[in-house]
Backbone bond lengths (Angstrom), bond angles and torsions (degrees), N, CA, C in turn:
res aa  C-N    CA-C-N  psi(-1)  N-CA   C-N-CA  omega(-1)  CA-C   N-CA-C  phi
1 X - - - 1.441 - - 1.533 112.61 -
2 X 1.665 123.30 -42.71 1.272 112.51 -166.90 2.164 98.12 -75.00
3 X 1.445 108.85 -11.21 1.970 80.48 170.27 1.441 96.79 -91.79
4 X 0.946 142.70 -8.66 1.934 127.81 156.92 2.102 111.44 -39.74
5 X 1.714 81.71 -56.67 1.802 92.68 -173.72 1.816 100.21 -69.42
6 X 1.352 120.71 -29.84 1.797 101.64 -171.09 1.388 82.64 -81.09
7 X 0.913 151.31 -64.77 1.890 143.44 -175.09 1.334 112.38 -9.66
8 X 1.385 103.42 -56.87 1.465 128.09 -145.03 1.868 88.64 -80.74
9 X 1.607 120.12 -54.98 1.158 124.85 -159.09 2.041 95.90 -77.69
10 X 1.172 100.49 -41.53 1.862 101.27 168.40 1.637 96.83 -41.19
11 X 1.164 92.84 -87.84 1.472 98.34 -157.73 1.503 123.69 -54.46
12 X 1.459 135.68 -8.86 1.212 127.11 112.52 1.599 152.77 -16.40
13 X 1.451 96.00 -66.17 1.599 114.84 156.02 1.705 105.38 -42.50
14 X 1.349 106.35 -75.23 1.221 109.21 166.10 1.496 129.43 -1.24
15 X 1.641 94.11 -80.77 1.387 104.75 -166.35 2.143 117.46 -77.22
16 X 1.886 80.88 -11.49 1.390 94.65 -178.82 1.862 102.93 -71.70
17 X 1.165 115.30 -7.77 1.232 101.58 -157.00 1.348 80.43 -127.75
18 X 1.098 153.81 39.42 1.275 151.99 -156.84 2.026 76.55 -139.74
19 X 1.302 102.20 -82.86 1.235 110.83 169.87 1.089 130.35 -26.04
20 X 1.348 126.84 -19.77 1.577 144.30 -161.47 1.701 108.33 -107.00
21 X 1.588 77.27 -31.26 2.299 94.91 -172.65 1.410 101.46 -78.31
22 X 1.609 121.30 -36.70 1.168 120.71 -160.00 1.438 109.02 -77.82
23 X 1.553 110.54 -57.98 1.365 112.94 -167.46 1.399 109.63 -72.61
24 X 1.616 129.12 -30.76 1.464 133.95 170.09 1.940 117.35 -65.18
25 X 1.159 98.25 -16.18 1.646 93.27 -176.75 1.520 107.62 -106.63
26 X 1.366 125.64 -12.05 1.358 124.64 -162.91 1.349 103.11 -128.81
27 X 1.031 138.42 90.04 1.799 156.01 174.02 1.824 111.78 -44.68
28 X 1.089 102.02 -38.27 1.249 110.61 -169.81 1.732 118.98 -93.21
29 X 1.999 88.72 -23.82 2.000 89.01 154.73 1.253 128.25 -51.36
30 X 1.745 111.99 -51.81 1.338 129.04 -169.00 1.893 105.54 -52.18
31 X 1.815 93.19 -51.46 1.065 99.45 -162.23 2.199 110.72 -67.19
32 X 0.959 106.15 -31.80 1.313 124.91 -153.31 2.333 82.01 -83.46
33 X 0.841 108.25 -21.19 1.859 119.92 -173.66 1.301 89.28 -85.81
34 X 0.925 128.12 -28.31 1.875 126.38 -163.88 1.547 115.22 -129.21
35 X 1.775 94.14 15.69 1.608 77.61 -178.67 1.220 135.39 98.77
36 X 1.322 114.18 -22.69 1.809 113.37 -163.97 1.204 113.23 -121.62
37 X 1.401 123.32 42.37 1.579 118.14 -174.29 1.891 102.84 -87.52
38 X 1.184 117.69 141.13 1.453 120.57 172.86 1.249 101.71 -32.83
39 X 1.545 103.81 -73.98 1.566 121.70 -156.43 1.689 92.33 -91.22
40 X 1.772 102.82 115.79 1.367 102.53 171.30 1.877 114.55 -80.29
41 X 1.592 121.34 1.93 1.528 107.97 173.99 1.456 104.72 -82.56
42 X 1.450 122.53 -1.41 1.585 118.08 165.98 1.375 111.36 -58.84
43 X 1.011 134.16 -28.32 1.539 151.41 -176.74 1.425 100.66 -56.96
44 X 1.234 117.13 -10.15 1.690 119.80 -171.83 1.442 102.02 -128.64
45 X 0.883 125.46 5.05 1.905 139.81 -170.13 1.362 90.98 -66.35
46 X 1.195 104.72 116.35 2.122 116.96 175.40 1.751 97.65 -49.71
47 X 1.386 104.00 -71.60 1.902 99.21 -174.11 1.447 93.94 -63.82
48 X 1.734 164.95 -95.13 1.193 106.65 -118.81 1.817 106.67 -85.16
49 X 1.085 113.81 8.65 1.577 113.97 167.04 1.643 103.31 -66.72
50 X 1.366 125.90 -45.23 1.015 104.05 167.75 1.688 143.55 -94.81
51 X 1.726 105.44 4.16 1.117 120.59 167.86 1.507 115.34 -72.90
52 X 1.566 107.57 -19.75 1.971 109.06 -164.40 2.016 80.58 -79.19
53 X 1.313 98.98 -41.77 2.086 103.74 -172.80 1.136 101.77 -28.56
54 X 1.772 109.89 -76.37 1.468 129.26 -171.99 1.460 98.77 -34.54
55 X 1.597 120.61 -82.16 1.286 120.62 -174.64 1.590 130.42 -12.47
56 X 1.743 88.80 -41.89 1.882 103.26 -160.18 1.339 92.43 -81.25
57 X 1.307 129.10 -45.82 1.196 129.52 170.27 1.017 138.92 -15.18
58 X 1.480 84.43 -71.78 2.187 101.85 175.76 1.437 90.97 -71.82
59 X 1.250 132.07 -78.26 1.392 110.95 -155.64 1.844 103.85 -55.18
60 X 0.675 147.98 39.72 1.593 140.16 -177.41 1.783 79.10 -130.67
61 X 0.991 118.20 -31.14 1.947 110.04 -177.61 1.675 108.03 -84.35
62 X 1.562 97.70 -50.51 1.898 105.47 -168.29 1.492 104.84 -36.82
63 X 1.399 131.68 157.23 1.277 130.91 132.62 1.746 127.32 -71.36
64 X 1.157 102.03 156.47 1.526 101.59 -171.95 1.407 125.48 -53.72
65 X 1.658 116.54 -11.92 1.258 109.62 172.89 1.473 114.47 -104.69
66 X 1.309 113.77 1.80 1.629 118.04 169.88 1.516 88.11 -78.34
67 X 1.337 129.05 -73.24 1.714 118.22 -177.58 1.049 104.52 -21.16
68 X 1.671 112.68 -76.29 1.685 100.93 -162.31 1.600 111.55 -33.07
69 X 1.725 109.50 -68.29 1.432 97.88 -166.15 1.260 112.07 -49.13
70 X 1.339 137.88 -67.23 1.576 115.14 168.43 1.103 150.90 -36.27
71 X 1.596 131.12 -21.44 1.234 127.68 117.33 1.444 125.23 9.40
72 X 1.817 92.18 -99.38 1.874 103.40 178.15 1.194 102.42 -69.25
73 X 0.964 139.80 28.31 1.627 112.08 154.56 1.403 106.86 -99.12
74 X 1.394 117.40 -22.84 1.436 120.98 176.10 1.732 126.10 -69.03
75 X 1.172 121.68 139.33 1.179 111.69 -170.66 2.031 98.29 -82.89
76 X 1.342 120.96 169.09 1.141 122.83 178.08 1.484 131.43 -12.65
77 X 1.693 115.81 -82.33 1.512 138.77 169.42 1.517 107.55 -27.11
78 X 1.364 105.88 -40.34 1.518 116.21 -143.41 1.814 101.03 -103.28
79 X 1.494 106.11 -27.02 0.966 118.78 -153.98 2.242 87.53 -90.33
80 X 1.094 86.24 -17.19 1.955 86.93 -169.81 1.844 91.72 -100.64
81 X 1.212 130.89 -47.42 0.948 110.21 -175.54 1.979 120.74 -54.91
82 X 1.295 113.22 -35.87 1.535 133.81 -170.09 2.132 75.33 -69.65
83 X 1.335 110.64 -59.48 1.468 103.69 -163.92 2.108 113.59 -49.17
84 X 1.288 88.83 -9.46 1.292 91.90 -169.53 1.860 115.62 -91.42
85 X 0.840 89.90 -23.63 1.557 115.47 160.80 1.578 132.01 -98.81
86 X 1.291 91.91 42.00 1.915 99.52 -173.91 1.653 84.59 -146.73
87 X 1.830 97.91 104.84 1.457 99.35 -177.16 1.418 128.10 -53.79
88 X 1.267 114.84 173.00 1.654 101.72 179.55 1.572 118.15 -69.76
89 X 1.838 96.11 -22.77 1.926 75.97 169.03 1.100 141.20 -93.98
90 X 1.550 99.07 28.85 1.280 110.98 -178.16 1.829 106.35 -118.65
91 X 1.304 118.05 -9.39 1.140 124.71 -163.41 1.648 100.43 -66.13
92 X 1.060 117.96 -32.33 1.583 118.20 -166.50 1.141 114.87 -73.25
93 X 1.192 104.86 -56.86 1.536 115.57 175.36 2.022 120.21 -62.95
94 X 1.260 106.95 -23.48 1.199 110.63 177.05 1.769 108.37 -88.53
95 X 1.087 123.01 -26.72 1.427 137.69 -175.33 2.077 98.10 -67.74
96 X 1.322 113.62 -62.29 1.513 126.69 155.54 1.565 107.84 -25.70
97 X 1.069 125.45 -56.13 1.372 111.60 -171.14 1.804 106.26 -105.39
98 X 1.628 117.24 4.71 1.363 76.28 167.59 1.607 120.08 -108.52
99 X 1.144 125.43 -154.10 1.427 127.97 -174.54 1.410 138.73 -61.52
100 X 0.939 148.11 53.14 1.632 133.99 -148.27 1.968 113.51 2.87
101 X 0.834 131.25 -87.87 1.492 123.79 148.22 1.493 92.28 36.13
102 X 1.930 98.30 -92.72 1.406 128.27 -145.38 1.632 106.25 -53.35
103 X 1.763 102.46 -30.48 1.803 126.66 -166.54 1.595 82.22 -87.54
104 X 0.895 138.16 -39.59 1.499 120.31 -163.64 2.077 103.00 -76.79
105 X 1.281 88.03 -63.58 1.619 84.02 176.12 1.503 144.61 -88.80
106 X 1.450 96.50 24.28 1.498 110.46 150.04 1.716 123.07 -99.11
107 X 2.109 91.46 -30.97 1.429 98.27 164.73 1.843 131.35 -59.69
108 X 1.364 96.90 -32.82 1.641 118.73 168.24 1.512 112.38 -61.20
109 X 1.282 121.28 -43.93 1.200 114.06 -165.30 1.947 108.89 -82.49
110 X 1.063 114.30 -5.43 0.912 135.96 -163.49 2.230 119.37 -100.79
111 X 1.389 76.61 -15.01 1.437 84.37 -173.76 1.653 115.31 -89.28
């Protein structure tokens, strides 16, 4: 049973950092998740249409305290677009485990 649980916690890590590669290396994901790309025919761009997929994905698998940590690892931009894609029934439970920080500046962006 415990190589079921290191599997389980790998492949998390994994996807936590998968999550971390995507939205930190590609400027125009964040932006295009939230709305703000210059060019609105990017909004139809095959890869980040299918990079926001990937995204929804993993977080539709993570548990709420892998979100949290991914969250704070994200700087602001990055950190609201990923927030925007973490359904509402998951929002509660992921909000619980992350940082005050994390509650303040999703609460800010929001006001």
């Amino acid at each position: 049973m415990p190589v079921i649980a290191k599997n389980s916690v790998k492949q998390r890590a994994e996807d936590r950092f998968r999550i971390l590669q995507l939205l930190l290396n590609n400027k125009s994901l964040s932006e295009g998740i939230l709305g703000k790309l210059e060019d609105p025919s990017q909004l139809n761009n095959p890869e980040l249409l299918d990079q926001t997929a990937e995204i929804k994905s993993l977080v539709n698998k993570l548990p709420a305290p892998d979100l949290a940590d991914t969250l704070e690892a994200l700087p602001a931009e990055e950190r609201h677009a990923l927030w925007r894609l973490v359904g509402k029934e998951k929002r509660g439970k992921t909000l619980v485990e992350a940082s005050e920080s994390v509650w303040d500046s999703l609460n800010r962006r929001n006001e």
